[in-house]
C-alpha positions in Angstrom: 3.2 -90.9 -24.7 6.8 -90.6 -23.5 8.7 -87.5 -22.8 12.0 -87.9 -23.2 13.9 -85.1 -20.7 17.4 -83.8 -22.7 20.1 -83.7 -19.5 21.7 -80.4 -19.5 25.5 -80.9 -19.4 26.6 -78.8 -15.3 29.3 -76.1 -15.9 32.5 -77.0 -14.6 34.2 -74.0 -13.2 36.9 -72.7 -14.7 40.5 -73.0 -12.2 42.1 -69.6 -12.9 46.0 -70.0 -12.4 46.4 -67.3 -9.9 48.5 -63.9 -11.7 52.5 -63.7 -10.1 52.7 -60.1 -8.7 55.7 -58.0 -9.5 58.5 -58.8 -8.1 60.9 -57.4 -5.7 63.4 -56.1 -8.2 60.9 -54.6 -10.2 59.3 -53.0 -7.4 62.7 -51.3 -6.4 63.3 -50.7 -10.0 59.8 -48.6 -10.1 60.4 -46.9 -6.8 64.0 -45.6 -8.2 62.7 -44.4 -11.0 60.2 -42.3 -8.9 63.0 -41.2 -6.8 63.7 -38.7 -9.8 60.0 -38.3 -11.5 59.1 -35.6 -9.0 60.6 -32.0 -9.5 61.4 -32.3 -5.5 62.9 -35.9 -6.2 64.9 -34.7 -8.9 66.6 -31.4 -7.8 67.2 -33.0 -4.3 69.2 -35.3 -6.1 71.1 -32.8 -8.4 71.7 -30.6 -5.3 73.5 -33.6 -3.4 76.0 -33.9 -6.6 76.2 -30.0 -7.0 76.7 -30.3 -3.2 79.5 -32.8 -3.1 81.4 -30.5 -6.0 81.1 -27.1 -4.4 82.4 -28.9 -1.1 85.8 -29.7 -3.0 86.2 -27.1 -5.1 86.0 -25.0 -2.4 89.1 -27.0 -0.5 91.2 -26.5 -3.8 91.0 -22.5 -3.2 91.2 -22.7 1.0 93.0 -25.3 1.8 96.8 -25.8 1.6 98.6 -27.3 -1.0 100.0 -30.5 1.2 96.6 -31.1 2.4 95.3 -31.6 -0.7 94.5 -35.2 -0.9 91.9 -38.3 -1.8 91.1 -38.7 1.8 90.9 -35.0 2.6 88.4 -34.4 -0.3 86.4 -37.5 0.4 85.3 -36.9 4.0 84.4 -33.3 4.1 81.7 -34.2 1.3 80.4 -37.2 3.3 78.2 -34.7 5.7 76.6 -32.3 3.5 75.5 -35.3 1.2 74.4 -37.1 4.3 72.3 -34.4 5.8 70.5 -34.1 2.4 69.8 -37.9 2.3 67.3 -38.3 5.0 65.2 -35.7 3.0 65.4 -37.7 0.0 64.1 -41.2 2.2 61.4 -38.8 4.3 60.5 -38.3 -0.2 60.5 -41.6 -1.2 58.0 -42.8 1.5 55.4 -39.4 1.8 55.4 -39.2 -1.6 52.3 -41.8 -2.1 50.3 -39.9 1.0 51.0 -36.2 -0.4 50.7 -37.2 -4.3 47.4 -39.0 -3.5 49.5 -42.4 -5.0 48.6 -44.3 -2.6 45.1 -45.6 -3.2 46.7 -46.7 -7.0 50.1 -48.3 -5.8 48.7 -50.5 -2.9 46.1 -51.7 -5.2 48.4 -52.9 -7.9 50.6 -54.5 -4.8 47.8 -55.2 -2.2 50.8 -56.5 0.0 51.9 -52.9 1.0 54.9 -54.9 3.2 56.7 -55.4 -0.2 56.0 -51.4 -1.2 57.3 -51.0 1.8 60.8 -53.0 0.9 61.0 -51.7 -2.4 60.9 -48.2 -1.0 63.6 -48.9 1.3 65.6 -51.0 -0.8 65.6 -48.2 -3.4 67.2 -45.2 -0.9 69.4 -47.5 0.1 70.9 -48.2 -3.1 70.8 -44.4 -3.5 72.5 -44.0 -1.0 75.1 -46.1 -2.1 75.2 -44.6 -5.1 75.8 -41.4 -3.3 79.2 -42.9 -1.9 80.2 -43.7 -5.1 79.8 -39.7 -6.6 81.9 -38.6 -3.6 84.6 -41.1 -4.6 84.3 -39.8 -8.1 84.1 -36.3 -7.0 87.5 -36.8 -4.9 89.2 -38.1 -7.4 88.4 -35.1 -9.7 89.4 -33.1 -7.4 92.4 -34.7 -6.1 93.7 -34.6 -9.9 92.7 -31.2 -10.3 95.1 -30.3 -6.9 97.8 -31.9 -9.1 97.2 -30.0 -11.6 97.3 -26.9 -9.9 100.4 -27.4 -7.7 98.5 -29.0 -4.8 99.7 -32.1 -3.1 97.1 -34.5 -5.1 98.1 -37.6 -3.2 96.3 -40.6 -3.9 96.6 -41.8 -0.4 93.2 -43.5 1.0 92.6 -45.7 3.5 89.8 -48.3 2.2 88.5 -49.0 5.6 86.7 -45.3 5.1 84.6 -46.8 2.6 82.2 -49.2 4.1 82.1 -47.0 6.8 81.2 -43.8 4.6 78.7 -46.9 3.6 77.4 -47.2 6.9 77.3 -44.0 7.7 75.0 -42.6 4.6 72.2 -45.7 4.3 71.6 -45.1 8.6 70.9 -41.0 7.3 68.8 -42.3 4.7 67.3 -45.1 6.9 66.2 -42.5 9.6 64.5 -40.0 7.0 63.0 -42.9 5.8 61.7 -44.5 9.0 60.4 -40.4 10.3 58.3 -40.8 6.8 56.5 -44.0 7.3 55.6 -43.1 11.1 54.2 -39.7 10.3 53.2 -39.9 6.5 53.6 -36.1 6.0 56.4 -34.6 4.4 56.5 -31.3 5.9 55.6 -32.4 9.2 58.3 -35.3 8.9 61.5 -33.4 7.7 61.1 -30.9 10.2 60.4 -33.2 12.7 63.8 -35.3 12.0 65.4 -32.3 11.7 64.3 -30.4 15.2 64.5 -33.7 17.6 68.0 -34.7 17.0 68.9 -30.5 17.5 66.5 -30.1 20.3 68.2 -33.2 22.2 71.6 -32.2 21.0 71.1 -28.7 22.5 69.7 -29.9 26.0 72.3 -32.1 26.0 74.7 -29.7 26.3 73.1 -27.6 28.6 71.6 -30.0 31.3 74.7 -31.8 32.5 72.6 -34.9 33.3 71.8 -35.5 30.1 75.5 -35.3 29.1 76.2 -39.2 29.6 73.2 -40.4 27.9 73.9 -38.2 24.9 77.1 -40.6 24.4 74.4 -43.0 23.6 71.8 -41.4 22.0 73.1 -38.2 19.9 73.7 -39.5 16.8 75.8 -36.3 15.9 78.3 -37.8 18.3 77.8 -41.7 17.6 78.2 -41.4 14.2 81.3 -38.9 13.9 83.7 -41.9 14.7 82.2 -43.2 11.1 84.5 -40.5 9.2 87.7 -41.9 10.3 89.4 -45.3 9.5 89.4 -46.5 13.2 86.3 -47.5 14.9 86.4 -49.4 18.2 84.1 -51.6 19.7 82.9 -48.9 22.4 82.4 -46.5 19.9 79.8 -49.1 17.4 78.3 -50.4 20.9 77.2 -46.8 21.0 76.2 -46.5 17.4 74.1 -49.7 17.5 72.2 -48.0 20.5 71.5 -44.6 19.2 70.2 -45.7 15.9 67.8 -48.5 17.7 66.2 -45.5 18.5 66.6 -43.3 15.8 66.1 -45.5 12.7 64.5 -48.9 14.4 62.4 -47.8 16.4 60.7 -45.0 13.8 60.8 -47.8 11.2 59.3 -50.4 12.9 56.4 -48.1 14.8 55.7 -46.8 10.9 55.5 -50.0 9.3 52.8 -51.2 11.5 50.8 -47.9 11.0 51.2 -47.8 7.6 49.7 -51.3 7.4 47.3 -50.9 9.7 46.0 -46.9 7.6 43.2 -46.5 5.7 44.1 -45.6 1.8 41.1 -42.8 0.8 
């Protein structure tokens, strides 16, 4: 007698078509979004519109009537807005680390680089943004001056306005690059607030340190941003200071924030 053996058909595996991840619009989309979903987010960023206001409605009551114009509503509001803009990057990057995010986010985007973009993509455009309120803010006031026997000149000088650009996304930049090298919010903002004081303040009382300060104070390098002419001296010394304030910080807290466990 004959056995006949039945042959068992093998398995062939089964080729999974590998899942796209979210892409890097998205990713900024989700990262403005949480810009506001904090209460800290959100306030920061009605304070730097109530901010901007006050500033010019302020100017309507001190200032003269002559002087009040587009350009001289416009600048004033640029630094308030840009000292509250590093806050809002130093946010946007602690925020996974002090929310206890993290572990969820990088495991949805195991490529934390491309968090990483998204997060910086998304203050800049903020910061942008922010540009574009103090424009709108000017103009209110400028027509409110008119309206109330001020000057309300529409004279500008459009050259201000990539520079306002530059100047708010390098605040926003250097909050953001304190964040990712120390991953602590409180430690962080006072950190990036107490450096650029401490050196500002030795600066001006060790008279060696005077010459370098040129170079390195960003209170000094970025003041020439707030008026229409900038030479090449003065961006040669912008370009240096913020290599150390912004590239520097950023670079140093990318590779740690790679290299840190999530828990």
């Amino acid at each position: 007698m004959t056995t006949a053996t039945a042959e068992v058909p093998t398995a062939t595996p089964t080729r999974h078509q590998p899942v796209a991840g979210p892409s890097l619009g998205r990713l900024t989309g989700v990262e403005l979004r949480k810009l506001a979903d904090t209460r800290a987010g959100r306030w920061l960023l009605i304070s730097i519109g109530l901010i901007a206001v006050a500033i010019v409605v302020v100017q309507l009551f001190v200032t003269d009537g002559p002087e009040q114009t587009f350009t001289a509503f416009f600048t004033p509001s640029l630094l308030p807005v840009g000292l509250l803009l590093p806050v809002l990057g130093i946010l946007s990057i602690t925020g996974e680390w002090s929310q206890r995010t993290a572990l969820t986010t990088f495991a949805l985007v195991p490529r934390r680089h491309r968090v990483i973009v998204a997060k910086l993509a998304a203050v800049v455009l903020a910061a942008l943004a922010s540009v574009l309120v103090t424009l709108a803010v000017a103009a209110a006031g400028t027509l409110a001056a008119k309206a109330t026997g001020g000057a309300g000149a529409w004279t500008f000088d459009w050259q201000l306005l990539p520079y306002a650009a530059v100047f708010q996304v390098a605040n926003v930049l250097m909050g953001a690059g304190f964040g990712l090298l120390l991953l602590n919010t409180p430690l962080a903002i006072v950190t990036y607030l107490l450096l650029p004081t401490v050196w500002s303040v030795l600066s001006a009382m060790i008279k060696a340190l005077r010459e370098p300060a040129g170079w390195l104070d960003t209170t000094r390098t970025m003041e020439p941003l707030l008026s229409p002419d900038v030479t090449a001296g003065q961006w040669g010394r912008l370009g240096v200071s913020l290599a150390v304030w912004m590239v520097v910080p950023l670079v140093a807290g990318l590779v740690r924030t790679m290299r840190r466990e999530v828990s």
